[in-house]
C-alpha positions as CSV (number, residue, x, y, z in Angstrom):
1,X,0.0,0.0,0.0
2,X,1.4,3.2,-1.2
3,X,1.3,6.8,0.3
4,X,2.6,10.6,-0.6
5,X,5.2,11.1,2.2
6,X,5.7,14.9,0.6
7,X,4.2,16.9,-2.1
8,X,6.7,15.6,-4.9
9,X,4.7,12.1,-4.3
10,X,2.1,13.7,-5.1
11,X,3.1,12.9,-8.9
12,X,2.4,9.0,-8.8
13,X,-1.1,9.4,-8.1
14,X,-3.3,8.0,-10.4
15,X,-6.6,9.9,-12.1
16,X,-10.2,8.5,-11.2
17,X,-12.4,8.0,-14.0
18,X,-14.7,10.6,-15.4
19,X,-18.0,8.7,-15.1
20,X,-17.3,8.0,-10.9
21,X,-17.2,12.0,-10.7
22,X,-21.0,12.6,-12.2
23,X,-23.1,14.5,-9.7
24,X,-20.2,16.1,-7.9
25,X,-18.5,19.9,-8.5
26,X,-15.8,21.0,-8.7
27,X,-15.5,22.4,-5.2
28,X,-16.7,19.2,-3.9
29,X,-13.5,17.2,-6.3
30,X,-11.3,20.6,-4.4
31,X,-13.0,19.6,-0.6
32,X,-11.6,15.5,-1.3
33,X,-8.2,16.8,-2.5
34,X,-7.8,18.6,0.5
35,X,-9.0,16.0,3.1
36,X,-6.1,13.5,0.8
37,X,-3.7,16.0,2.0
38,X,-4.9,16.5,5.5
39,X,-4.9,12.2,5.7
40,X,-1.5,11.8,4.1
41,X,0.0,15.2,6.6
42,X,0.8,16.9,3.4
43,X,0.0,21.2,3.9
44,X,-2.9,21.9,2.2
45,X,-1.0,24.7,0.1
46,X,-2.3,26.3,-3.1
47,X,-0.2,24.5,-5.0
48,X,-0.6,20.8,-3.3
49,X,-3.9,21.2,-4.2
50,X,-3.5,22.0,-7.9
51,X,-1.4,19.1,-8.5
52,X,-3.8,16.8,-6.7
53,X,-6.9,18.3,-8.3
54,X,-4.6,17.5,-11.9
55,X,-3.5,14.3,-11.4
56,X,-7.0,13.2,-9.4
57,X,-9.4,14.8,-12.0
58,X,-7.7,15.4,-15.3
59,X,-10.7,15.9,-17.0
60,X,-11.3,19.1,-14.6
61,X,-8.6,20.3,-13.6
62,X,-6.2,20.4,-16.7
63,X,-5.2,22.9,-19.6
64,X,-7.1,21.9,-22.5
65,X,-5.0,20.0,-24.6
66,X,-1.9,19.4,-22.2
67,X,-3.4,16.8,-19.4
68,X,-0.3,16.4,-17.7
69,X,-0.1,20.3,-16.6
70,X,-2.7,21.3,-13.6
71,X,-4.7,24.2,-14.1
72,X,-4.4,26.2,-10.9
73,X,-6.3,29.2,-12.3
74,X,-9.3,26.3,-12.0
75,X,-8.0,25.0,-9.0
76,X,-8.1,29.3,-7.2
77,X,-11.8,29.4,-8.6
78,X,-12.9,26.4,-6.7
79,X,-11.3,27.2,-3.9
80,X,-13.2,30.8,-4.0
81,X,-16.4,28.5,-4.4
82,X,-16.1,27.2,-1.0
83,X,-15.4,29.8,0.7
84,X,-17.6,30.8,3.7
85,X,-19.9,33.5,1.4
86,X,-20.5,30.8,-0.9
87,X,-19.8,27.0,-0.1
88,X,-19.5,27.3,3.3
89,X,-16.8,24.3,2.6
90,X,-13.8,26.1,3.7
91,X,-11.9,28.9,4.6
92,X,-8.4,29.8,2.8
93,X,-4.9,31.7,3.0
94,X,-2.7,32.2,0.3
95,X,0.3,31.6,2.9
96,X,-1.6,29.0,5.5
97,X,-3.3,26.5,2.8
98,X,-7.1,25.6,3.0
99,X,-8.8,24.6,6.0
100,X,-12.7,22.9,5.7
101,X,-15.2,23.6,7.3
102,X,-17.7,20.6,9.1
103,X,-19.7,21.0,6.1
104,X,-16.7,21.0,4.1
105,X,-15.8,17.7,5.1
106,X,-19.1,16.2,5.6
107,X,-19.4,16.8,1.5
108,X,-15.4,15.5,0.8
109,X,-16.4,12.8,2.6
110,X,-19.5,12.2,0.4
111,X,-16.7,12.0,-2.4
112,X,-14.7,9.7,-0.9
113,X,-17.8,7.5,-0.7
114,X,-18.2,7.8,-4.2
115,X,-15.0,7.5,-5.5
116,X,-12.8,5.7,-3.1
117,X,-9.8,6.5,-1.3
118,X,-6.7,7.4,-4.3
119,X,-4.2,5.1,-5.9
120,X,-0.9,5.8,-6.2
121,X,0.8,4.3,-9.3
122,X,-2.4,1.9,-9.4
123,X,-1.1,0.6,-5.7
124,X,-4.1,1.6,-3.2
125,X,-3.1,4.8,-0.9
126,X,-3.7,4.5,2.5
127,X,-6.1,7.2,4.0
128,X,-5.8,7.6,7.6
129,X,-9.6,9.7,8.4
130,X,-12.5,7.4,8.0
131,X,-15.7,8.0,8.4
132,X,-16.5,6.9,11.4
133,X,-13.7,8.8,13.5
134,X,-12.3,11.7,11.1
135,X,-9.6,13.0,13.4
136,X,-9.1,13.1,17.1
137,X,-10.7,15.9,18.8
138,X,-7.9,18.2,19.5
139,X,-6.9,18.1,15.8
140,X,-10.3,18.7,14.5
141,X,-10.2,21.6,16.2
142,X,-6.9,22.6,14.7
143,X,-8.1,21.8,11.4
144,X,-11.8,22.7,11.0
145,X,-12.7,26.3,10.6
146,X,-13.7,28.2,13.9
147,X,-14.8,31.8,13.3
148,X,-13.1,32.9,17.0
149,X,-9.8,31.2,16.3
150,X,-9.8,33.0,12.6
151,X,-10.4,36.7,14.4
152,X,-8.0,35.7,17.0
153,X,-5.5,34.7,14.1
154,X,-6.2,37.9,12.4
155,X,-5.2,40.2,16.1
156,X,-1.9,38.8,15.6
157,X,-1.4,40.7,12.4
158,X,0.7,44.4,12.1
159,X,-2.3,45.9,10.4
160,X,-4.9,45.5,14.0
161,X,-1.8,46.3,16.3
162,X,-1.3,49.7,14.4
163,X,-5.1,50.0,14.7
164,X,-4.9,49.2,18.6
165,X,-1.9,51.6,19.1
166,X,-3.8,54.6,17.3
167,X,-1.4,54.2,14.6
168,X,-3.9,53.0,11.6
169,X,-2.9,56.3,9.4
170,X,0.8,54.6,9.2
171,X,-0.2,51.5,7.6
172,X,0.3,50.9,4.1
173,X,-1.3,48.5,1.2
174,X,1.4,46.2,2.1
175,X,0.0,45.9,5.5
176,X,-3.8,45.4,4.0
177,X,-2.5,42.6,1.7
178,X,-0.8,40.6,4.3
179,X,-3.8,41.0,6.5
180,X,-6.1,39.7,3.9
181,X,-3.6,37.0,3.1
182,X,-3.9,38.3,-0.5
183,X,-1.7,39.5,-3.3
184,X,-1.7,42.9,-5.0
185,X,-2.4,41.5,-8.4
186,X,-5.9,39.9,-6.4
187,X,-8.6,41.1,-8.3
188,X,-9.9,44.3,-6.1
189,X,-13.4,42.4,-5.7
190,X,-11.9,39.5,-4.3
191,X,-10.3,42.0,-1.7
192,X,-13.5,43.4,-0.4
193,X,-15.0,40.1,-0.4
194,X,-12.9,38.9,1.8
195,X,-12.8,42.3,4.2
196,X,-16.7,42.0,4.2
197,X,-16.0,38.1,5.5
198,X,-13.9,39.1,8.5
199,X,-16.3,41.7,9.3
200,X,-19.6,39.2,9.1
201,X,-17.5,36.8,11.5
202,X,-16.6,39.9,13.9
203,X,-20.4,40.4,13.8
204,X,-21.6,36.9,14.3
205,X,-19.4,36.8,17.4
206,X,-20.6,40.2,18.9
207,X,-16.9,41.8,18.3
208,X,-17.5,45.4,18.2
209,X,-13.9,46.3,18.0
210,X,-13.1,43.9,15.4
211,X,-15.8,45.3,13.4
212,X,-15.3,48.8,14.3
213,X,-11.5,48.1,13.2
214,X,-12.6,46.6,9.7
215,X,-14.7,49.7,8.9
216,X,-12.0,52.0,9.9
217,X,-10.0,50.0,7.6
218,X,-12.1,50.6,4.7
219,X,-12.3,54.4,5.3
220,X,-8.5,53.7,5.2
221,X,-7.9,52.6,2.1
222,X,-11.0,52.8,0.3
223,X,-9.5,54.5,-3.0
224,X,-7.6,51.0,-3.0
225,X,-10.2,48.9,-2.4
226,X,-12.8,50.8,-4.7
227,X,-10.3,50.9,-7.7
228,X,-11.4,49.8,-11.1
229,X,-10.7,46.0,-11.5
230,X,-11.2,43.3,-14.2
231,X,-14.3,41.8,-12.1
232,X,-17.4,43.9,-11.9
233,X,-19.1,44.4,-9.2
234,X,-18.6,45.7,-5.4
235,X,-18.8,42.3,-3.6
């Protein structure tokens, strides 16, 4: 029985068949990649995922016309799909990797029902979650979104300690991109998607400060956030 010990493994693993997939998306394909990673301790980076998603579901997840190359611009849009706002499968960070949600695994587990657990140069893989007993408390807690842990994460960051130390005029985009976990090439819809997420947590745990520190942030850089983009729309 063969398994991915790191994410250059992550080559020999065989594709499933097209017709096995019917009746699932392709953020539910993105939810089983990532519980395969979680089972085999591989990070659940961007990247990991894209070469899973390729080599798992070719007929997805690859350019047209060059199966062996992922297609991670396919793999980012999934990923958006299951995002809290949306899916409600997971939650996601550029820098941390991609984290489901109970949902989120209740439906990659659906998959991996469906599909079976992955083969790796057509030897079965062994998955460590089943069913029955997913993970041991103390690590589903580490691994399945929380909203309070996420705020908590994001108190840690420069951009609330400037806020907290009356120093919010210093900060710069920089400071609002590693916040958001984001890039500055991130469409600017995707941006205010994501700061209207943190503040919806904030409010759903009854964190004034948090939210009151989100909205200053807008004021803040709101010519940044409101600039022209190649996706329409406000968020």
């Amino acid at each position: 029985m063969e398994q991915p010990k790191t994410a250059r493994d992550l080559l020999r693993v065989d594709s499933k068949a097209p017709e096995v997939c019917k009746g699932f998306s392709e953020k539910h394909m993105t939810a089983y990649s990532v519980l395969m990673l979680e089972s085999w301790s591989i990070p659940t980076l961007y990247e990991n995922i894209a070469v899973l998603n390729g080599r798992l579901f070719p007929h997805k997840f690859t350019l047209p016309g060059f199966a062996e190359f992922p297609d991670s611009e396919k793999t980012n849009r999934s990923i958006l799909q299951m995002r809290p706002k949306y899916g409600n499968f997971a939650v996601s960070d550029r820098r941390k990797g991609v984290f489901l949600t109970e949902k989120g695994r209740r439906e990659a587990h659906r998959v991996l029902d469906a599909v079976g657990p992955p083969t790796c140069n057509g030897n079965a893989s062994a998955v460590r979650i089943t069913k029955s007993d997913w993970l041991a408390e103390d690590e589903r807690a580490g691994r399945t979104y929380s909203g309070g842990r996420d705020i908590a994460e994001h108190r840690q960051n420069l951009l609330f300690m400037r806020y907290s130390e009356n120093r919010l005029d210093e900060a710069e985009v920089v400071h609002l991109l590693g916040f958001l976990g984001l890039y500055d090439h991130t469409p600017p819809i995707e941006l205010r998607r994501e700061v209207k997420r943190l503040r919806e947590v904030a409010l759903d745990l009854g964190d004034k400060e948090f939210v009151h520190f989100i909205d200053e942030i807008k004021l803040r850089f709101q010519a940044y956030l409101d600039r022209a983009g190649s996706t329409k729309g406000k968020g």
